[in-house]
C-alpha positions as CSV (number, residue, x, y, z in Angstrom):
1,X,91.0,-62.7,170.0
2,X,93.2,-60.7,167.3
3,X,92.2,-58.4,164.8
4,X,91.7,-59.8,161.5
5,X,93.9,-60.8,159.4
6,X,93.2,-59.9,155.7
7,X,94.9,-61.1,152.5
8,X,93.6,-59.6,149.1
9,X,93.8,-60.8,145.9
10,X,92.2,-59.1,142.9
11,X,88.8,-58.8,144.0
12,X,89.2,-62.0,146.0
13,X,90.0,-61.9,150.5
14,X,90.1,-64.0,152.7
15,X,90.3,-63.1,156.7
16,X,91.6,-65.0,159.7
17,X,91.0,-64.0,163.1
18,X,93.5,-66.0,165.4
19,X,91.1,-67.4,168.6
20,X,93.3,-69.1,171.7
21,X,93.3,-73.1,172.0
22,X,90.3,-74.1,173.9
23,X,88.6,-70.8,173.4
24,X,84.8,-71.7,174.5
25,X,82.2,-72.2,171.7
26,X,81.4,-68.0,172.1
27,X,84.6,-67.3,171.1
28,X,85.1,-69.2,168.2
29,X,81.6,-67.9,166.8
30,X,82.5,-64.3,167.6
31,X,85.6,-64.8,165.5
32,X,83.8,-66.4,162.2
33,X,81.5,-63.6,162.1
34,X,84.4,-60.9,162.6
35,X,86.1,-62.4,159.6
36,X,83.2,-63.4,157.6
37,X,82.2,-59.5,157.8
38,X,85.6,-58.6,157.2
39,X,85.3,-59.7,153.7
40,X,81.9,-59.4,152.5
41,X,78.9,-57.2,153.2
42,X,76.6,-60.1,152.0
43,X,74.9,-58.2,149.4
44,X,75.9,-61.2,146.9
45,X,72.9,-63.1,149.7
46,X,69.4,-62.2,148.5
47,X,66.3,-63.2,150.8
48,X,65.6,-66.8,150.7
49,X,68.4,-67.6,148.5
50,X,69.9,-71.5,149.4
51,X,73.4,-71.7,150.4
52,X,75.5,-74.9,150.5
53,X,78.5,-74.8,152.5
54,X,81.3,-77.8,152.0
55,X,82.9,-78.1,155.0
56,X,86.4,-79.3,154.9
57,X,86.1,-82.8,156.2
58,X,89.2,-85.1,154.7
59,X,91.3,-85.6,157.1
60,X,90.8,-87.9,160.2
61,X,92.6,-85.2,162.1
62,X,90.4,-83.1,164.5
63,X,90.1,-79.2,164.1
64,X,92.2,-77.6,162.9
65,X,92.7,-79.7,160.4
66,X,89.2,-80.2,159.4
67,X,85.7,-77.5,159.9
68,X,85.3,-77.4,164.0
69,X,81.3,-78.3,164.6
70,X,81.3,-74.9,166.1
71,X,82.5,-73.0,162.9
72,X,80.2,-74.3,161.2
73,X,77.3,-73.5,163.1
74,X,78.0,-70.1,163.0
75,X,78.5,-69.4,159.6
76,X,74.7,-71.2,159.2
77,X,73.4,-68.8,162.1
78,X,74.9,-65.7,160.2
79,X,73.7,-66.8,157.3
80,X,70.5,-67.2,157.9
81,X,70.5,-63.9,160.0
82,X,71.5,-62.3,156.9
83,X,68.6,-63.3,154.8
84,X,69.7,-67.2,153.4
85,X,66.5,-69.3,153.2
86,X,67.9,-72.7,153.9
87,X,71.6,-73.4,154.3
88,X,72.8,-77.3,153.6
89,X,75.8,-78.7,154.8
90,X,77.3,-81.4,152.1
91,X,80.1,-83.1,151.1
92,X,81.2,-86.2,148.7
């Protein structure tokens, strides 16, 4: 797994942490919450606050081209580690 990659803009970042193809389900979770906690401390999350997360989901291509199943469930367990009350997966 790499180091995170950060790109800033304003008061705006985003970070990407390159996992191998394959990489088993620990890997991939280890990497969302490297580069979710690259980029935010959460304090913007207050205790019990709902969070709705839009996956990105048009595009009959598999991951990467759309949110891997495993990506997504860890970004619901750190949120709700870090103090989200419910967390709701939608789209259209």
């Amino acid at each position: 797994m790499s180091d995170p990659i950060v790109e800033k803009s304003g008061k705006q970042a985003v970070a990407v942490v390159g996992v191998p193809k394959q990489s088993e389900p620990r890997v991939v979770e280890e990497a969302v919450r490297r580069a979710a906690e690259t980029v935010t401390d959460f304090g913007w999350l207050s205790r019990g606050d709902r969070v709705l997360i839009k996956p990105v989901c048009n595009s009959p291509n598999p991951y990467p081209a759309t949110t891997g199943p495993v990506a997504l469930r860890a970004m619901i367990r750190l949120l709700l580690e870090r103090g989200a009350g419910r967390v709701v997966v939608a789209d259209m």
